[in-house]
N, C-alpha and C positions, 0 to 999 in steps of 0.2 A: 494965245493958247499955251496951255503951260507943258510942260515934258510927258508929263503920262498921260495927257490930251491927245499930242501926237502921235505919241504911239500905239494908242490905242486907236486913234484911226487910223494909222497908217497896216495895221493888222488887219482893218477890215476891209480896206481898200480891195479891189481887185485886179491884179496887175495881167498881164497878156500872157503868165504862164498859170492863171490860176484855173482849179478845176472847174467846168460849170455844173452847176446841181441838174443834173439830168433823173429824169423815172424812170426813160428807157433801159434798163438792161443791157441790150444790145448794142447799145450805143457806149457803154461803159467799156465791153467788151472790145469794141471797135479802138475805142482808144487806147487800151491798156496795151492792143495787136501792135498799136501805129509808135508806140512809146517803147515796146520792146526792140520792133525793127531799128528806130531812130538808136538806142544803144546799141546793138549788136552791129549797127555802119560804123560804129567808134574803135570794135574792137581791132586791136594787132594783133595780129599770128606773130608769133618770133621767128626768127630765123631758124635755119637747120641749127648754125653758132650759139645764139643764145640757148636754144633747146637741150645742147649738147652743154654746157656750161650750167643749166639751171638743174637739170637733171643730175650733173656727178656732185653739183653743191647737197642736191638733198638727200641723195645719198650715203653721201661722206657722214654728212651731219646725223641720220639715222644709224649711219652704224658707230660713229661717236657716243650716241645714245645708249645703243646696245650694251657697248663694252663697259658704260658709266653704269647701268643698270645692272649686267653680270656682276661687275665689281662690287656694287654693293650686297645681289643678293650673296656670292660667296665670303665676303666678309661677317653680313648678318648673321648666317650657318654660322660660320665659323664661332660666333659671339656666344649664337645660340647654342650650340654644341658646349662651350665650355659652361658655361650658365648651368645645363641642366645635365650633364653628367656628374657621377661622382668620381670619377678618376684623376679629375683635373686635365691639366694642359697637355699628357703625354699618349691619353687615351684614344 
């Protein structure tokens, strides 16, 4: 068998995680229920620690944001303001 032989069957193969072609509906539904549950046993809660730690990082980082944002818009004013009056820089 030559290379694209392989993998082309190996694509149509079907392994022990593969979907099975159902008509029922409900049966769809059934499993989507049983595959949500199966993730949601994966999830970690953080601790109180990490909570407290991931919280003031995004914080920090938003109001970094902020101040990056104010800075430009009172710069931009400032550009704009000289751009379009006629008085120049002391107006």
């Amino acid at each position: 068998m030559s290379s694209s032989q392989q993998a082309t069957s190996s694509r149509t193969s079907d392994g022990p995680d593969a979907p099975r072609a159902s008509r029922n509906p409900f049966a769809a539904i059934v499993l989507f229920v049983r595959q949500v549950v199966a993730e949601l046993k994966k999830v970690v809660i953080p601790t109180r620690g990490e909570l407290l730690t991931y919280t003031v990082t995004v914080l920090g980082f938003v109001f970094v944001m902020i101040l990056i944002v104010f800075g430009l818009d009172v710069a931009f004013g400032w550009l704009a303001r000289i751009a379009f009056t006629t008085g120049g820089l002391g107006s």
